[in-house]
N, C-alpha and C positions, 0 to 999 in steps of 0.2 A: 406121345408123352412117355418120359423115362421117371417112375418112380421106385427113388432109393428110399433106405434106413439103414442105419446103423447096423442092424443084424445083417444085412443083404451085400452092403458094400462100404465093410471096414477099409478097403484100400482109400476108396476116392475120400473119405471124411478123414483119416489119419494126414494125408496129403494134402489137405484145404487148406486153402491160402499161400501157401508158400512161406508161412509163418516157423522162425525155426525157436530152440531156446525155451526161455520164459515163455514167449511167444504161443508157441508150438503147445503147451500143456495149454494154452488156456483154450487153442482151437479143438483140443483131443475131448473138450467139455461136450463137443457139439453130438446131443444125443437122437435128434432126427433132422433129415436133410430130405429137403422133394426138387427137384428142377424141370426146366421147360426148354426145349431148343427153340426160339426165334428167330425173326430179322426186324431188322431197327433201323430207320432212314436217322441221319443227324438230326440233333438238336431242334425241334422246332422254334421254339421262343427261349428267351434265358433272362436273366434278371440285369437290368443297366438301371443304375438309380434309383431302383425302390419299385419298378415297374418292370413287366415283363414287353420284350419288344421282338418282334422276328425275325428269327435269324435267315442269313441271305443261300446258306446251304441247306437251310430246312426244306425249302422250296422244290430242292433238286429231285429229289424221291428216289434216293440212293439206297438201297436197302443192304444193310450190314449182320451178316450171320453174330448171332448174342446168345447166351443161354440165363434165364433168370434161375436162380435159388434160392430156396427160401430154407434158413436154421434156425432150429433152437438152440443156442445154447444151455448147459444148465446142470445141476450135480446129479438128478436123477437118472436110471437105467431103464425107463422106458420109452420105447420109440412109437410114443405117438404125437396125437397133435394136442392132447391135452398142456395148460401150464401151469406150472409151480409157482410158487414164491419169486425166488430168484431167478428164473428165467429169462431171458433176453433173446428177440425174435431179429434176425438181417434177413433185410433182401439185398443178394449180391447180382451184381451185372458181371456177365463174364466176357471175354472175347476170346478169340483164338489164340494161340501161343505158336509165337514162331520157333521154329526150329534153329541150334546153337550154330554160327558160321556159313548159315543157306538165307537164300533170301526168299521170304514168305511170298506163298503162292495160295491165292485164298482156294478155297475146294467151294465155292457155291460162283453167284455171277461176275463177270468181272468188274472193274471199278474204275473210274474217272476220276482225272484230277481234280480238288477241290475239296474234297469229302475231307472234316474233320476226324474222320474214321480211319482213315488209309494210313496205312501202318506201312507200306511196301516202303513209304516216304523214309522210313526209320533207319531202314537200311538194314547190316548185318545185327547178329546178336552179341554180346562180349558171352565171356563165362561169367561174370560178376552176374550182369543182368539176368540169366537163366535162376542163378542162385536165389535171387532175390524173387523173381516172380514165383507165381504161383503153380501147383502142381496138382491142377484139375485133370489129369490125366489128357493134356491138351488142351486144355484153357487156360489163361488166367485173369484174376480180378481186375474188371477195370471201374467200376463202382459198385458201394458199400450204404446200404440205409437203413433207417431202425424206422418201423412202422408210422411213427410218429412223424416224419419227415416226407412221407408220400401222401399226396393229395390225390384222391381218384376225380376225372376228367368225364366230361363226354365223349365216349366211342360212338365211334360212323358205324363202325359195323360189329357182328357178334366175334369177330376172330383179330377182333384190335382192340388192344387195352390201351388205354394216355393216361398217364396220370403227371402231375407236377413232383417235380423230388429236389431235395436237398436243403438245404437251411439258408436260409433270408436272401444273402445277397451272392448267394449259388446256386439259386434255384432252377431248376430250367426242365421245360415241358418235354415230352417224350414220349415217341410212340413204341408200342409193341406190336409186333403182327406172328400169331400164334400160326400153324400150320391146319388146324383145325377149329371148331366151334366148341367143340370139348373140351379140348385144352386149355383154350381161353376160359373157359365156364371151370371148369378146373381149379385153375390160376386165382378165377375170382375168388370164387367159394371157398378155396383155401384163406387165402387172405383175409378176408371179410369174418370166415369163421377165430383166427386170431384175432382180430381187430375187437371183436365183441369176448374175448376169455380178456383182454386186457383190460378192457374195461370194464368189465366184472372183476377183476383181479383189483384195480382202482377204486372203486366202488367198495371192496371191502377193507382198504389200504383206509378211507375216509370214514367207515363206518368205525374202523378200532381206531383212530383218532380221536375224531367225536368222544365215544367213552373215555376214553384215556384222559380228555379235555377236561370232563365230567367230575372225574376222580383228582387229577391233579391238573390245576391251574396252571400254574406254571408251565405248562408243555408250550404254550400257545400267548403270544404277549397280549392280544386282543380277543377274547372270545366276545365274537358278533351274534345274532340272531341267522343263524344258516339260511334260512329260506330268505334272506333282502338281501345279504352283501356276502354270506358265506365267515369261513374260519378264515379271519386272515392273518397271515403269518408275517413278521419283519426279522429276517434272519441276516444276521452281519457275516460275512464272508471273506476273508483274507486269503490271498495266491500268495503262499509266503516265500518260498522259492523252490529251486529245481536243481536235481545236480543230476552228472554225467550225463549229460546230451548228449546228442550225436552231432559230428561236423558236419554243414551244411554248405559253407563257404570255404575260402582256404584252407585256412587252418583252423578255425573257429566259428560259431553260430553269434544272429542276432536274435536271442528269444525274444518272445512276447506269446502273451496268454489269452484267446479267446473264450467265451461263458457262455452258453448257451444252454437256455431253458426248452427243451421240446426241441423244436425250428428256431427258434427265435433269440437273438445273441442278446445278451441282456449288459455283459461289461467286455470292456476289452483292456487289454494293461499295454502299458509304454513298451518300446523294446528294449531289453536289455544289450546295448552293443559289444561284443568284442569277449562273449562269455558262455562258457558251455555249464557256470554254476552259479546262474541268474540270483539272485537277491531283487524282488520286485517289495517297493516302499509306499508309501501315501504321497511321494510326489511322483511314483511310475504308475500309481492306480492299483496297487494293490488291496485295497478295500473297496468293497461295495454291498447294498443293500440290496436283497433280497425282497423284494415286495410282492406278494402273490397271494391267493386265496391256498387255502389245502387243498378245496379238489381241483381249480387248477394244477397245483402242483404235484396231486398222485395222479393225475391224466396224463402227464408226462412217463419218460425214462426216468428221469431226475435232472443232474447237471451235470453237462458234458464240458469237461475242460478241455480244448485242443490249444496245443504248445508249437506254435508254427515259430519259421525262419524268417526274418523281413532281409527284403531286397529292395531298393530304389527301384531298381531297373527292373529287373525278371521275377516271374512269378513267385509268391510266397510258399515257400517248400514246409510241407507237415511233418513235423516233426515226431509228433507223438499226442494221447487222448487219454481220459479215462473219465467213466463215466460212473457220480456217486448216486444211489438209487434216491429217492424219495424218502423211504422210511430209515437210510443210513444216514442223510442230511437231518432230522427230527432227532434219531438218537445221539447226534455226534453233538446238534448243539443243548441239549439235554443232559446228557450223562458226563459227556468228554466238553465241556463248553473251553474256547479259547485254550483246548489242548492242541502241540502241531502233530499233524496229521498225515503219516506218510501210505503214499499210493503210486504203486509201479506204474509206468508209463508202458503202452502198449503200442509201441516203435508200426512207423503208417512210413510208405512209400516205399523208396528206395533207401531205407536205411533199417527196411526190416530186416536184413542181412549182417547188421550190426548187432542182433538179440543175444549170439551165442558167447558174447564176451563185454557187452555193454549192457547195461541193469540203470535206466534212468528213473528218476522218481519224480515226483512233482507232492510237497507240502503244502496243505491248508488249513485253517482252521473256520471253523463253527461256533456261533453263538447268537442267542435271541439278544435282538435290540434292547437297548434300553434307554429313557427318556434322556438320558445322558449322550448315548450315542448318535442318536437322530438329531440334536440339538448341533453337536460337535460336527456331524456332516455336514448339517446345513449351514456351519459357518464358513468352514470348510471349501464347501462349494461357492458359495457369497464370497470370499475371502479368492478364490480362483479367479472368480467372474471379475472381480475387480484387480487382479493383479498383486493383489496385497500380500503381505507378508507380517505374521506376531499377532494371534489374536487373542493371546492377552500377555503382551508386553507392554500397556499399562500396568498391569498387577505383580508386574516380577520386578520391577525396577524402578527404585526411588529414584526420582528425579534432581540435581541440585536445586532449590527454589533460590532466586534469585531475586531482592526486589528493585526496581526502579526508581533511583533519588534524581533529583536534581542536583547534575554536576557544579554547580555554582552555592551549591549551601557550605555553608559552615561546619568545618571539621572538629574544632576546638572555640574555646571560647573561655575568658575570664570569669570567675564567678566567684562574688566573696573572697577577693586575694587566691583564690586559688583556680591551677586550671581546671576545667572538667573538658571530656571527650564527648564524643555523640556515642552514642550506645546505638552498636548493629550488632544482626543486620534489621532490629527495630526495639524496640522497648517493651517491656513486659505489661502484655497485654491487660493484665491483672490491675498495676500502678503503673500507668505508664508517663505519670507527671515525675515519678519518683526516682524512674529508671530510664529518662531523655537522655540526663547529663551525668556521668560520674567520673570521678575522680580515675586516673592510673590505678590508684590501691585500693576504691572503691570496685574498679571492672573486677580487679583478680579476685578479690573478696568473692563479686558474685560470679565469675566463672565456676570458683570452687565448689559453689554450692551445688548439692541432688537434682540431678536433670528433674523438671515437668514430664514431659510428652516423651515415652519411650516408642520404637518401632520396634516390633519384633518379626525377626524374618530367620528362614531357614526351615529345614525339612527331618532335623535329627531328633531324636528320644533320649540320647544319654544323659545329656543333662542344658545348662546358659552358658553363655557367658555375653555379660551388661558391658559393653564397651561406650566409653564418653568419650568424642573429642574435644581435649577443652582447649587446647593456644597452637598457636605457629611461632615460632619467634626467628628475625633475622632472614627470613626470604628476599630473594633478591627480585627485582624491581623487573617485571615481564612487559610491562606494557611500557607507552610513548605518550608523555603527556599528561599520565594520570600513575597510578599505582598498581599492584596486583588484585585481581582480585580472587583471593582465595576460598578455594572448596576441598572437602577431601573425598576420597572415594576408595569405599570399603568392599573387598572381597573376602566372606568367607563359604571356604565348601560351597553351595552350588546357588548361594545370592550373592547382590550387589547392589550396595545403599550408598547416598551421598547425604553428606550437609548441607547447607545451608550455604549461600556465596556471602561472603564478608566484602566490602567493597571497600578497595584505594587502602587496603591497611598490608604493612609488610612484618606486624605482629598480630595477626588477628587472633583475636578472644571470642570462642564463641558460648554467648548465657545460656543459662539453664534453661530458657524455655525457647531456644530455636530448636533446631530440626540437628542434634546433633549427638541423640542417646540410641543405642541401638540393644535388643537383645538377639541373641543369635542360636538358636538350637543346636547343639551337637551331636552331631551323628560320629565321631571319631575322635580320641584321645590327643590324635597328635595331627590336626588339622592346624596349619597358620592361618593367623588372620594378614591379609594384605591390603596397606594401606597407600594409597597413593596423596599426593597435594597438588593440584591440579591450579592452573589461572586460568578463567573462566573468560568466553569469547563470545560474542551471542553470535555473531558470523563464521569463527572459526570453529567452535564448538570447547575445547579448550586445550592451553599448554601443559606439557607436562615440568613439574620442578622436581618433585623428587619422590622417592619409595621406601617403606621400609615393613620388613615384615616378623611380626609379631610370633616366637615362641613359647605359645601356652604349657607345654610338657613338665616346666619346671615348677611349673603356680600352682599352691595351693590352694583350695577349695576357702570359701566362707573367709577370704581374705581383699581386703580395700587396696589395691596397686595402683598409686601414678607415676607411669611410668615415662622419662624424657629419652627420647630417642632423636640421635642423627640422620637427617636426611640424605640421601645419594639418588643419584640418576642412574645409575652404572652398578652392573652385578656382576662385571668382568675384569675392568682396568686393574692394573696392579696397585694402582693409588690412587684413592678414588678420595674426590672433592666434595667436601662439606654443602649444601646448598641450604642451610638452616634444621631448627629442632622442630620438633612434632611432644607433643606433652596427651597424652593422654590417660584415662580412669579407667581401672578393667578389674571385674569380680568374675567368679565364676562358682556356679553352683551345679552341684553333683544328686540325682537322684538317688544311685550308688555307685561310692566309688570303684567299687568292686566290679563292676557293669563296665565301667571305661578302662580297667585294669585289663581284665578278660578281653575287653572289645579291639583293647592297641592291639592284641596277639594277631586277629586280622591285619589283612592289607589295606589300605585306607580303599574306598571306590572312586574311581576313575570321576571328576565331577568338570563337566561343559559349562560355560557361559552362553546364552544366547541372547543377540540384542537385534534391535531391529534397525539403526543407527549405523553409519559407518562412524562419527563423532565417538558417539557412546562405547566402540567398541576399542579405536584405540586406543581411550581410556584406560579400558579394562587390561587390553594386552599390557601397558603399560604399567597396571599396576600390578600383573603377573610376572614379568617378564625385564620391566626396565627399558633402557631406549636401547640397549643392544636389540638386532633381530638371530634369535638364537638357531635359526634357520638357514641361514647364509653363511658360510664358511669362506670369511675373509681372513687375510692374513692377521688385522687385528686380533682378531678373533682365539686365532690359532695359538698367536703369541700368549694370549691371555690363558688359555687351557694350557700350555707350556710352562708357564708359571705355578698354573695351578699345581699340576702335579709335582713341579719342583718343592713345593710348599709339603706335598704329603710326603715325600721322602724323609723329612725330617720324623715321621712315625717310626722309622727302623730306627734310626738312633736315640729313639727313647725306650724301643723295643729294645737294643743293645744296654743300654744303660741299665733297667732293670734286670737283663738277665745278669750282668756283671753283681748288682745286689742280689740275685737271690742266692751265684753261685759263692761268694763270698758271705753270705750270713752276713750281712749288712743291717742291723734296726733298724725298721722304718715304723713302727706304731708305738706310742706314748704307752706303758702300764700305768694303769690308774693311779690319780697320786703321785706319781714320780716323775723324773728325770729319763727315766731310763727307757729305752727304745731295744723293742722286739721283734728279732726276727722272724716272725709271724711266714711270710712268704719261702722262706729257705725250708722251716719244719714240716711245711704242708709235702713241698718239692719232694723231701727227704723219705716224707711214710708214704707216696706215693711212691715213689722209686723203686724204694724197699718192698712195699708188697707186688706192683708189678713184677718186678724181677725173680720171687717166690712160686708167683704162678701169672702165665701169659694168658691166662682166659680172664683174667681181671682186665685187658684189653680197652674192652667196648664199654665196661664199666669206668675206667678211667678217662676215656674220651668223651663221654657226657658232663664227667664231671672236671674235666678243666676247661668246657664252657664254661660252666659256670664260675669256678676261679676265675676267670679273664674275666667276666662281665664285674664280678665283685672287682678285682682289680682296677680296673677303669672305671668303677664308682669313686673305689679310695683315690685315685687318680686326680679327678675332678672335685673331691671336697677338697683337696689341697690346694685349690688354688682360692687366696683370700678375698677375690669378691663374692658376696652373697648373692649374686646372678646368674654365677658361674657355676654353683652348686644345685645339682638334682634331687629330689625326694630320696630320702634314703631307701634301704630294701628295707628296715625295717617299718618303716612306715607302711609300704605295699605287701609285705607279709600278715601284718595287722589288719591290713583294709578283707586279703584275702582268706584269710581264715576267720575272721570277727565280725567282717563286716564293720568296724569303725572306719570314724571318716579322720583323712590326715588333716594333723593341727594346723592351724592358721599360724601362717608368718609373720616374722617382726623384725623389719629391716629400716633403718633409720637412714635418714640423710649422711649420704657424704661418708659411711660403714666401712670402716678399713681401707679410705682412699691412698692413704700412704704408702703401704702396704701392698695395694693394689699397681702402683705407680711402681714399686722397686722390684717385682713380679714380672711386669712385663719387660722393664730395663733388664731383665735377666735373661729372660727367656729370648730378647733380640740379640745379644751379647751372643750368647749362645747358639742361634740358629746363624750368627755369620759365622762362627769359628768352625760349626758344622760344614758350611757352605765354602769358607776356604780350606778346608781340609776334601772336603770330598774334590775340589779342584787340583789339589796336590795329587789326590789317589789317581783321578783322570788323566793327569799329563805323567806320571811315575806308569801305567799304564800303557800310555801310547807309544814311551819310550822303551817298556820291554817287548813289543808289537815290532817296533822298526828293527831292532836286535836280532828276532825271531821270522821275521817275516821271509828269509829264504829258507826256511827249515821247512817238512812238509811229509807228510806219508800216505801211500796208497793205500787204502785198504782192497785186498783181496776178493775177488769173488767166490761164490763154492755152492755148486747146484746138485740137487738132490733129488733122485727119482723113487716113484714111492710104485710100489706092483700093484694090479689091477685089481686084489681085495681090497685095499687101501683106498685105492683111489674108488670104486663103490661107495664105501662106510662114510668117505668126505662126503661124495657127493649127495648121500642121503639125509648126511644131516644140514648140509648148505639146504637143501629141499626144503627141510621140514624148519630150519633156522629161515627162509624165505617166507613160507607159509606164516608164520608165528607174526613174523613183521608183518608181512600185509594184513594181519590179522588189527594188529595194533596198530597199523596206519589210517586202517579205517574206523576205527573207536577213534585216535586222535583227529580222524577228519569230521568227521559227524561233532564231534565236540566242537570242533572251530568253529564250524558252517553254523553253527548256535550261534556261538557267539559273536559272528560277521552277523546275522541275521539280526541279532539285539542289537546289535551297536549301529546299523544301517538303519534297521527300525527307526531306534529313536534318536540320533540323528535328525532323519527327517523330518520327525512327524513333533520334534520340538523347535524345528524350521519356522513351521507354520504356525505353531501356540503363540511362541517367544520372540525371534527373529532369523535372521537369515546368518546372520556375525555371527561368528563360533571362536571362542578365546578356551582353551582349556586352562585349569585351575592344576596348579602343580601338587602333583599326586605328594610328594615327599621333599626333603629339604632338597631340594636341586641347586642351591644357590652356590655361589664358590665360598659368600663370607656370611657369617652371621651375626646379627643385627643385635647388640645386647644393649641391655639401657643402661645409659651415663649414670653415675656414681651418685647423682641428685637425685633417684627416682628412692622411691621410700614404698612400706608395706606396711600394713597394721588391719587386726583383725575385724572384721564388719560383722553385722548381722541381718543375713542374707532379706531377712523376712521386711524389712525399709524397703525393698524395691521391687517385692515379688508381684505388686497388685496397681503396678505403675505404668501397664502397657496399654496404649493408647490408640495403638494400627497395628495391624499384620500386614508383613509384605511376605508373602509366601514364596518360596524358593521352585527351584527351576527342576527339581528332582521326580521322576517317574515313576510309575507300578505298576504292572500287569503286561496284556499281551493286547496284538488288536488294535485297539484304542487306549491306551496309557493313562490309568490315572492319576489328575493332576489333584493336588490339597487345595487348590485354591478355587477348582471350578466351578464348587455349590456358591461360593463367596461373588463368583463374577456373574452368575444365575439371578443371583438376587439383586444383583447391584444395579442390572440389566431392566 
């Protein structure tokens, strides 16, 4: 027996493992080291399904020269066998090391073919492989274990140790034969002597638990009676992901993440294919429950993560481990709960060679369960087991209610010289003798009136908005044999609600007391509401008629809007066909307006639809989106964006036209009281010019502030034109709202408001954009024709090369150096930021898969549209008081919007708990 220490023989412990890099410092930790020279016959038994079975070279009695080792790792500088806190104990198996370009000759008996030991089989060494293995001064590692993972065995005799080693389904039995009886006795008594400081170390890991339990509750979700079932712990665990891997296959790795408690694997994750910066989710298995007593779990290491490589074919190559202690898994979901968690990867096999310039990491987080999250697992897993998908897509998504008439009843009917209609899609539950039959001007009478039953849905704080749909008028006939049957189907921000189906009508009315008042939370100033009109199919699920979407930015607060709007199918075509009106009621109310003033300055949040429906979903695309597919780039397509931007050129020539007025002092604003028009825009030009040109450090002052001139400008721009639709809140309204806190005044816009006007406006502005449009065709072909003129004309430009002397070129190269360094500095802050935010957005993604549905429609973040949708000249305004409809909400349909880390919470999931 050869015993080292660290004081004895710094060379062999600096040179342990073969570990270099990051690597290499954690091996430099190892503060005492003892070994044993052996010989080791192969494998005797090994684990095949859950069972140990024997192996056919065990039999052979081949005995193979090994040397076992036993370290401590750890920060302390003393070299004995006592251990600290932090310490960590391996028994390493070593073999011999062959020599670089010779072929291994073993120095002890010789060997027969068969032996899973025979290394001769290997052949030559490369230099890669020397690099990588280990530098036992003639050894290197060929197995690695932690106390925990060795089972001691019965020995035949005093100079043979067996014990079982490795973790669950790598276990496999193994003998040792010591060269003496000492040795062996040795080997044990060292062993045995850690085996017992760990579990006194254990022992007091649960004893300061215990107290800590005592003092603060919360440590421990269940505190049980210790002596029957123990301290038991439900810890939720997330492998959130992992960056720079190492390659394993061509050019890239299959990750996937193994868990192991002690020995024993407790979860395992999906592979990630084709990626060395895995992203693992709730449908790869990235969460799992930790269920274990505490002294189970300080009689452990803790939790070992290994990040291996999946193959089909060949072995699963390890990639990389780390192992969080017991009492860092307690404090991490204690102090840091559902914080991510970064942990270097400590690079295993042949890619240890990879340490001195690849730095991989593996993220996770920590948190004690809660009744909430054991609930959601277990649907979770029920929701797997069955295949299913949306577990609660009942709750996110109003359904259209549809009722079933007999197609043979009476649509209309004589009553009293007059006609009356059938009232759908049923009659007011209230009086429903009253409200069977009514007149044409009796229905619109009661459409008009205050919804009954509101629904409110959505996930925002800013503030409402009460949306009614009251009529369709003029749809066109979708069905064969019968009539439309019409629904509409609303998206706003991250819900999704329908009406009521109106049946066989091609103007349907829908009353006050069907399913067709909604309020809508806002989380964004300048969120559309998007409406689709759907023909309902009970086999096809339903057609699409037309879309249109709603601009709230311009509405004032505490204001009554009905507003009539054109239907279209089509959000591209360059003339696009009428398919009927859409008439609906829309208020909206402001907590403070100051709040949604402040709030527009953000970017609106990215908002998903999930359904669980393929019906239901091209609905919804359709009422995003239109029946273009804005994903395909067909020539249509193209044509159509070709037009589009043909349309925005006409912005330079009103850009032209104003600067010709400001350079000519041109009037364009009324003096109070008079006639007379001032040149308001030329004066501003003039003392800015002037004081620019005085002094050029007024610069940056002056570029701040002719944003803001151009935005006023493009206000005054837009009150000039004479519909009241047309026109925005003014600034002074929003200067008021912003410095006062007042709310902007309610509107008063009447039928039919400067339709004339409105009519000779637009006659102008057509007039006008064709005379643009043949003029820019004159400039294009006067153009092409000084191009043919010119087109033999031509000049070379010169070359002219420049040598700079070897100080020079130094000073460049050092600062390219340090200009190099600076960016990777900054590419790695901008990478770590992405990898967050790929990690949210894959997170929940998924794990709204499983709540909601599997259909994903995204909500358009901004006006994407080419045209926008403003309401006909018939729609009107007049002031309301908000407080009629504040105490008239009847359901909550809760929206599809997340919060947190982990397990996401949802607003609706106490609501589906109870319902349950």
């Amino acid at each position: 027996m050869l015993l080292t220490t660290i004081t004895e023989h710094r060379t062999f412990l600096s040179q342990a493992a073969g570990l270099t890099g990051n690597n290499r410092q954690m091996r430099n930790n190892i503060r005492y080291s003892q070994y044993w020279d052996v010989k080791c016959p192969p494998v005797k038994r090994h684990v095949i399904v859950g069972h140990f079975v024997p192996t056919l070279r065990g039999a052979l009695g081949i005995h193979r020269p090994k040397r076992l080792v036993i370290e401590i790792e750890g920060e302390s500088s003393s070299a004995d066998l006592s251990l600290h806190d932090e310490d960590k104990v391996t028994v390493r198996v070593l073999r011999p090391k062959r020599d670089r370009g010779k072929q291994w000759t073993s120095p002890f008996s010789s060997r027969e073919n068969g032996d899973d030991d025979d290394y001769s089989s290997l052949g030559q060494v490369s230099v890669e492989e020397e690099e990588e293995e280990s530098q036992y001064e003639g050894w290197m590692q060929y197995r690695h274990y932690t106390l925990e993972e060795i089972d001691k065995e019965i020995s035949p005799n005093d100079t043979t140790w067996v014990a079982s080693m490795g973790r669950t389904s790598t276990r496999e039995v193994r003998e040792f034969h010591f060269e003496t009886a000492e040795e062996a006795t040795a080997f044990k008594d060292t062993l045995e002597k850690l085996r017992s400081q760990v579990k006194e170390r254990s022992e007091a890991y649960l004893e300061a638990f215990r107290i800590s339990q005592i003092k603060d509750h919360s440590i421990a979700l269940k505190p049980i009676d210790a002596e029957k079932n123990g301290d038991q712990l439900q810890i939720l665990v997330e492998i959130v992901s992992a960056t720079d891997l190492p390659i394993a296959d061509h050019k890239t790795s299959d990750p996937y993440t193994i868990c192991y408690l002690g020995k024993e694997e407790i979860h395992r994750t999906l592979p990630i294919f084709r990626s060395l910066n895995p992203i693992w989710t709730v449908h790869t298995g990235s969460l799992f429950l930790l269920q274990t007593s505490a002294e189970a779990l300080f009689a452990t290491s803790g939790l070992t993560f290994l990040v291996k490589d999946y193959d089909s074919v060949t072995k699963n190559d390890p990639l990389g481990q780390i192992v969080v202690s017991a009492p860092k898994i307690l404090e991490f979901a204690d102090l840091q709960p559902s914080e991510r968690l970064e942990f270097p990867l400590t690079l295993l096999g042949q890619h240890r060679k990879s340490s001195t310039y690849l730095h991989p990491v593996l993220y996770l987080r920590f948190r004690h369960a809660s009744k909430e999250d054991l609930s959601f697992l277990s649907r979770l897993q029920n929701m797997r087991r069955r295949k299913g998908i949306g577990i609660y897509a009942g709750n996110v998504f109003a359904r259209p209610r549809i009722r079933i008439v007999n197609p043979l009843q009476r649509e209309s009917r004589i009553d009293q010289g007059q006609r009356v209609y059938r009232v759908k899609p049923y009659p007011d539950p209230e009086r429903p003798d009253d409200t069977k039959w009514l007149t044409a001007k009796a229905l619109d009478e009661e459409t008009l009136k205050p919804s009954y039953n509101w629904i409110e849905a959505g996930s925002g704080r800013l503030g409402k908005v009460y949306l009614e749909i009251l009529s369709c008028t003029d749809l066109p006939n979708m069905d064969i044999g019968s009539k439309t049957d019409a629904f509409c189907s609303v998206i706003y921000e991250d819900c999704i609600v329908n009406t009521d189906v109106i049946n066989d009508e091609l103007s349907p009315r829908w009353p006050p007391w069907s399913q067709r008042a909604f309020c809508f939370r806002m989380a964004h100033g300048s969120s559309q509401i998007l409406i689709g009109v759907f023909d309902y199919e009970i086999d096809k699920g339903a057609t699409p008629i037309g879309r249109v979407s709603v601009d709230v930015t311009n509405l004032h607060p505490n204001t009554e809007y009905v507003l009539v709007f054109d239907l279209y199918k089509s959000i591209l075509d360059n003339v696009r066909r009428e398919v009927g009106k859409l008439t609906i009621r829309l208020k909206m109310e402001y907590d403070s307006f100051k709040d949604v003033v402040l709030g527009s300055l953000q970017i609106p949040s990215l908002n998903y639809i999930n359904l669980a429906k393929k019906a239901d979903f091209r609905c919804a695309h359709f009422v995003c989106y239109g029946e273009e597919n804005l994903q395909r780039m067909d020539m249509e397509a193209i044509y159509s964006y070709k037009a589009e931007i043909e349309d925005y050129l006409s912005v330079f020539n009103q850009v032209g036209r104003a600067a010709i007025t400001v350079f000519l002092w041109r009037g364009h604003v009324n003096f109070p009281g008079t006639a007379i028009k001032l040149p308001i825009h030329s004066i501003i030009a003039y003392i800015v010019a002037s004081s620019l040109i005085e002094d050029w450090n007024r610069l940056p002052a002056v570029f701040f502030f002719s944003i803001a001139w151009f935005l006023l400008a493009t206000n005054e721009h837009r009150f000039r034109h004479p519909s009241p639709w047309h026109q925005p809140m003014s600034f002074t309204d929003i200067w008021q709202a912003l410095l006062f806190g007042d709310m902007v005044r309610p509107a008063i816009i009447s039928e039919h408001e400067n339709e004339s006007a409105v009519r000779r406006y637009k006659q102008a502005l057509l007039k006008r954009q064709e005379e643009e449009r043949e003029a820019s065709e004159r400039a294009q072909a006067r153009a092409e024709e000084i191009a043919n003129l010119t087109s033999g004309e031509g000049m070379e430009d010169e070359m002219m090369e420049t040598k700079l002397d070897s100080q020079c070129e130094d000073n460049v190269a050092k600062q390219l150096q340090l200009a190099a360094r600076e960016k990777m500095e900054s590419l790695n802050v901008a990478k770590k930021a992405f990898m967050i935010k790929m990690e949210d957005f894959s997170k929940t993604k998924a794990i709204k898969r499983y709540m909601f549905g599997k259909f994903v429609t995204r909500v358009p973040q901004f006006k994407e549209y080419r045209y926008k949708d403003n309401p006909l000249p018939e729609s009107t305004a007049k002031p309301f008081d908000m407080k009629l409809v504040s105490n008239l909400i009847m359901a909550r349909q809760h929206g599809q919007a997340l919060s947190g880390h982990m397990i996401p919470q949802w607003s609706g999931a106490k609501e589906y708990e109870h319902e349950e």
